[in-house]
C-alpha angles and dihedrals in degrees: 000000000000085000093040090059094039093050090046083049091051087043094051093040087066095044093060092039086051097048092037083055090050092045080050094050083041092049099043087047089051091058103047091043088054086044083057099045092047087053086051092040081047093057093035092069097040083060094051090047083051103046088040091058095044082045086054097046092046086062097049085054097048082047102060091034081062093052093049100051088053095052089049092052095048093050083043086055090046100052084039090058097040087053097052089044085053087042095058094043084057090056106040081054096040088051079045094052092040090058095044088049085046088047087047093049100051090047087057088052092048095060089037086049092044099047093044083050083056096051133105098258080229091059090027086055095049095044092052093038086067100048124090112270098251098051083051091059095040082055098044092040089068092048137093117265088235095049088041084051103059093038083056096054090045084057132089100264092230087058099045090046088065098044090048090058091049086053100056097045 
């Protein structure tokens, strides 16, 4: 019995050396492997502190492009109103000038109107026969009808039948 016992005390002697040498080999796997996972763990954050500060300076990007763009379309809505300011000063001037042209003119007409009024109808006729029909009218338009009448009879009838049409029209 004495055996028996010292050889379940040998046995169990093994066992427990064996398993103290597999709670050794455990152990000593546990630890590398944490090694291993703090390194990771290590690199991990680093990544997140890299990708928050590129998080952080793409903001600050975004940020002053946006800026940027504002201040560009303020100065774009500026100069577009000042355009359309300059725009309607052109136009006032240009609606100015116009009326001044159309006042000009019909002073012009007026002179023309009053020396062919004071014309002989047979010089008055021969003048007007070799101008181009729309100055005639114009012509004839800013006379009398009595004065326009007897033009009219002192000119080739030919003549005074188109320039009667392009009177009436």
């Amino acid at each position: 019995m004495i055996k028996l016992l010292l050889t379940f005390a040998l046995v169990t002697h093994l066992f427990a050396q064996q398993s103290s040498d597999r709670l050794f080999e455990c152990t000593e796997i546990f630890k590398e492997r944490k090694g291993e996972l703090l390194v990771e763990l290590e690199r991990i954050d680093e990544q997140k502190q890299a990708l928050s500060a590129l998080k952080i300076a793409t903001e600050e990007l975004l940020k002053q492009k946006e800026t940027k763009l504002t201040i560009q379309k303020q100065e774009v809505n500026e100069k577009l109103a000042d355009i359309r300011a300059k725009e309607k000063n052109i136009k006032r001037m240009l609606a100015k000038n116009e009326a001044t042209l159309q006042e000009l003119k019909s002073m012009k007409m007026s002179k023309i109107a009053q020396t062919f009024a004071k014309m002989k109808s047979a010089a008055a006729a021969n003048i007007l026969t070799d101008m181009p029909d729309n100055e005639a009218k114009g012509i004839l338009q800013s006379l009398k009808p009595k004065v326009v009448g007897k033009i009219l009879t002192k000119m080739d009838p030919k003549k005074a039948s188109e320039l009667t049409q392009l009177l009436s029209k």
